[in-house]
DRENSEKE-303783 format. One record per residue (C-alpha): x, y, z; residue number from 1. Coordinates in nm, 2 decimals. Each point is the difference from the previous one (the first is absolute). Example, Ala and Ser with C-alpha at 12.3 -4.5 7.8 and 13.67 -1.06 7.14 Angstrom:
% DRENSEKE-303783
PT    east   north      up  num
PT    1.23   -0.45    0.78    1
PT    0.14    0.34   -0.07    2
% end
This chain:
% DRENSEKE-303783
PT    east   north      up  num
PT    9.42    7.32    8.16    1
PT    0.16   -0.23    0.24    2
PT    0.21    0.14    0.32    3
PT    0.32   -0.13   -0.13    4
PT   -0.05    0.22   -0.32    5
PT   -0.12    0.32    0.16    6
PT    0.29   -0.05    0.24    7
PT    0.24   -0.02   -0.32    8
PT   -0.18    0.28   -0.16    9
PT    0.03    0.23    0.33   10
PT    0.36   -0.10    0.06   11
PT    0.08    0.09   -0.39   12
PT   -0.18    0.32   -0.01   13
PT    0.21    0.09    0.31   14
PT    0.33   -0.06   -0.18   15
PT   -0.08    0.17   -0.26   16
PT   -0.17    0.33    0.18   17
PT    0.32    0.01    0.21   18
PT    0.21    0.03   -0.41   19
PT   -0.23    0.19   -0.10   20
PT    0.01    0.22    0.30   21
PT    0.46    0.02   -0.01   22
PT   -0.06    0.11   -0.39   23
PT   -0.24    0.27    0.09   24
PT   -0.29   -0.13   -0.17   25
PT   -0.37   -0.06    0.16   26
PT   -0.07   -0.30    0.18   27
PT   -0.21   -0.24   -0.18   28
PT   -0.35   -0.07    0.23   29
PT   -0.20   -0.34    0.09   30
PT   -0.21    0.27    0.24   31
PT   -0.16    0.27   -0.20   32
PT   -0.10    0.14    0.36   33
PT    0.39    0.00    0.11   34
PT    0.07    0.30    0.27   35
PT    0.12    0.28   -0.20   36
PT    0.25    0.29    0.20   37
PT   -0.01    0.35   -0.04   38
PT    0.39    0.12    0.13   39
PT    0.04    0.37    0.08   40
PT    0.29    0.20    0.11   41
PT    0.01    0.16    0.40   42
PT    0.13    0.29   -0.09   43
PT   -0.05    0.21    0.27   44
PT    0.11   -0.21    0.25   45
PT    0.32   -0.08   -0.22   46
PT    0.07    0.36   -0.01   47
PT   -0.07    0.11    0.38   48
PT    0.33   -0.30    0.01   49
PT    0.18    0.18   -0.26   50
PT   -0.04    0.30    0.14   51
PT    0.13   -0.03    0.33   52
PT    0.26   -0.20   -0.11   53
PT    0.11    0.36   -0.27   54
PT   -0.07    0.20    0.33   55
PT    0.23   -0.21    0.24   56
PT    0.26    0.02   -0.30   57
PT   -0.05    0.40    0.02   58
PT    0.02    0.06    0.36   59
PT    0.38   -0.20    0.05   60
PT    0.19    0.23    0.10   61
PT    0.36    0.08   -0.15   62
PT    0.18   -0.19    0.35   63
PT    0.00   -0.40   -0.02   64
PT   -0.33   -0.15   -0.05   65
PT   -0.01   -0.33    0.23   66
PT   -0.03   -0.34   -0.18   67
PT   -0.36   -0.04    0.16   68
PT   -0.09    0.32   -0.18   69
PT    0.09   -0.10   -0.32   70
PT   -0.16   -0.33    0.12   71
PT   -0.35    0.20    0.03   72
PT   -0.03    0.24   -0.27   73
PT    0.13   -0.31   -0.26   74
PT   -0.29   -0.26    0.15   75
PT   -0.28    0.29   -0.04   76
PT    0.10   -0.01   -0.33   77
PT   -0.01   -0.36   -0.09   78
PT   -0.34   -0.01    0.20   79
PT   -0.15    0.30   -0.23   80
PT    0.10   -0.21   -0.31   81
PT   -0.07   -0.35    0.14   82
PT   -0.35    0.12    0.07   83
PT   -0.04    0.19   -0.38   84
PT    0.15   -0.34   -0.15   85
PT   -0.11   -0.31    0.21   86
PT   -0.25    0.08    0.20   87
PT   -0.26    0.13   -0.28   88
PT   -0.36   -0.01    0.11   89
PT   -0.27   -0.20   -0.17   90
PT   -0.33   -0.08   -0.05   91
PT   -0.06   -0.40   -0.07   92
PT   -0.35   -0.05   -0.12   93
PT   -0.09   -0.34   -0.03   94
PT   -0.37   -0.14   -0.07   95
PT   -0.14   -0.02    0.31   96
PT    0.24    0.25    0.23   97
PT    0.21    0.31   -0.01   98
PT    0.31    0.02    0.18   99
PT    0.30    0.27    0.07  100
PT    0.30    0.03    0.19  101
PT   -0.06    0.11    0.38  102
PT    0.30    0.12    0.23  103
PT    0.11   -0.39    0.09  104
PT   -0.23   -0.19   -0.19  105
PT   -0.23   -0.05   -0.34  106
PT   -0.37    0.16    0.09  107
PT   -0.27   -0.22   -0.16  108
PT   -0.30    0.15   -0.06  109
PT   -0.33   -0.22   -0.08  110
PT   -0.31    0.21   -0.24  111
PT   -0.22   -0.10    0.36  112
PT    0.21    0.30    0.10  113
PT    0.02    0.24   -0.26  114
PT   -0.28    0.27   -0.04  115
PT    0.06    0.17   -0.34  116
PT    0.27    0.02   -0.22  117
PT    0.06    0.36   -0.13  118
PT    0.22    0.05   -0.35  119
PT    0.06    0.39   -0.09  120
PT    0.24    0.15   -0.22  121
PT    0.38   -0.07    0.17  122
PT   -0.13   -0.25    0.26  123
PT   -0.19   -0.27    0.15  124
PT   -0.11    0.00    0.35  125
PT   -0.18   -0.34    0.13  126
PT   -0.24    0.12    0.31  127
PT   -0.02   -0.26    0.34  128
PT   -0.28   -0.06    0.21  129
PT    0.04    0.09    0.33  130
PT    0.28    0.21    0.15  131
PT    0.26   -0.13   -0.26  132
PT    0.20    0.25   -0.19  133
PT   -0.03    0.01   -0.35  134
PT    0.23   -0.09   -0.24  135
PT    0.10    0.24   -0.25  136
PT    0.23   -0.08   -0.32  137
PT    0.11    0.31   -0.21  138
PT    0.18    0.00   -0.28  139
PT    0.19    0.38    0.07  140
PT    0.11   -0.17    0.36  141
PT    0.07   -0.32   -0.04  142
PT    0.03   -0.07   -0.38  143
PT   -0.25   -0.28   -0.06  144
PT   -0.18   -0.05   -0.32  145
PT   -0.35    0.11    0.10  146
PT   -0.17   -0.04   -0.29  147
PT    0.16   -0.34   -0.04  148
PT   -0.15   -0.08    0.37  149
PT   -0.31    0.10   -0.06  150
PT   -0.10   -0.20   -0.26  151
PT    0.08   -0.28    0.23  152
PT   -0.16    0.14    0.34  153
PT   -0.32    0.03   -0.27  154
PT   -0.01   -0.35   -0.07  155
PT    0.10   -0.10    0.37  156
PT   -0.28    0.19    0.12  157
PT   -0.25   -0.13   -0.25  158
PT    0.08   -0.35    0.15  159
PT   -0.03    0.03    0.26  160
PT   -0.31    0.27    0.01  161
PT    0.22    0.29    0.16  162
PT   -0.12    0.38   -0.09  163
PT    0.23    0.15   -0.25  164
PT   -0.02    0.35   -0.08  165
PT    0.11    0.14   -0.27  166
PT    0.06    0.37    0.01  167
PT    0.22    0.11   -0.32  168
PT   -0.33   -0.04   -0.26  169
% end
C-alpha cells in the first residue's frame, strides 16, 4: 500500500476506535500485538484514606469543630475514593515490554530484566534480576483478572524466551 493510504487507513481506524470506544464496544485493531491493560482496584490504600477520614469524623468533639477540621477529615476522604476510583493500578503488557504505575511515574520493564514469571492460583508474581522487588498482582488485593493476565504474561514470555512457571497444574 502507498503511505497516503495507510495514513487514511490509520486515521480512519482512529475515528472509529475512539466511537467505538464512547458506545462501549471493543476497539477495532490494525496491531494484533496492541498493549493490552490489566486495571485493579488499591483497596487498601483507599481504605487506610477512608478510614482516617471515619476516625477524624468520630473523634470531633460536641464543641465547634474549626473549618480547617472539617477541611481535613473531608479531603482524607476524597483522597481514599480518588485513589479506589482514578488512580487504579495496572499492568500494560505490550510485545516486547511490561510496564506499571510507580509512585510518580510508569515503570517499564524490558524481558532482559525479568527472571521468571510465576502464575499460581489468585496471583501472578514476575521475579527481577538483581535487587529489584518483585511485582506481585493478586486478585483477593487488588482485583485484577489473573487468569485473564496470565494467558497474556504466557504468550509475552514465550516471545520473548522468559521462564514462565506455571504452578496451578
Amino acid at each position: 500500500m502507498s503511505r497516503k493510504w495507510e495514513r487514511m487507513v490509520s486515521k480512519n481506524a482512529k475515528k472509529i476506535n475512539k466511537d467505538r470506544s464512547k458506545k462501549g464496544i471493543a476497539p477495532i485493531s490494525t496491531d494484533p500485538d496492541r498493549a493490552v491493560v490489566f486495571k485493579g482496584r488499591s483497596i487498601i490504600l483507599a481504605a487506610f484514606f477512608v478510614l482516617v477520614s471515619l476516625f477524624l469524623l468520630a473523634t470531633l468533639t460536641k464543641t465547634d469543630g474549626d473549618k480547617m477540621y472539617w477541611y481535613t477529615t473531608c479531603s482524607y476522604l476524597i483522597v481514599g475514593l480518588f485513589i479506589y476510583f482514578v488512580r487504579r493500578p495496572y499492568l500494560k503488557v505490550s510485545k516486547t515490554s511490561l510496564s506499571k504505575r510507580g509512585l510518580a511515574r510508569e515503570l517499564i520493564l524490558t524481558p532482559e530484566n525479568i527472571k521468571e514469571i510465576v502464575y499460581s492460583k489468585g496471583q501472578v508474581i514476575i521475579d527481577l534480576n538483581g535487587k529489584s522487588p518483585r511485582w506481585v498482582y493478586t486478585q483477593m488485593l487488588n482485583r485484577f483478572d489473573v487468569a485473564a493476565m496470565a494467558q497474556r504474561l504466557k504468550k509475552f514470555a514465550e516471545q520473548n524466551q522468559v521462564a514462565f512457571v506455571d504452578k496451578t497444574v
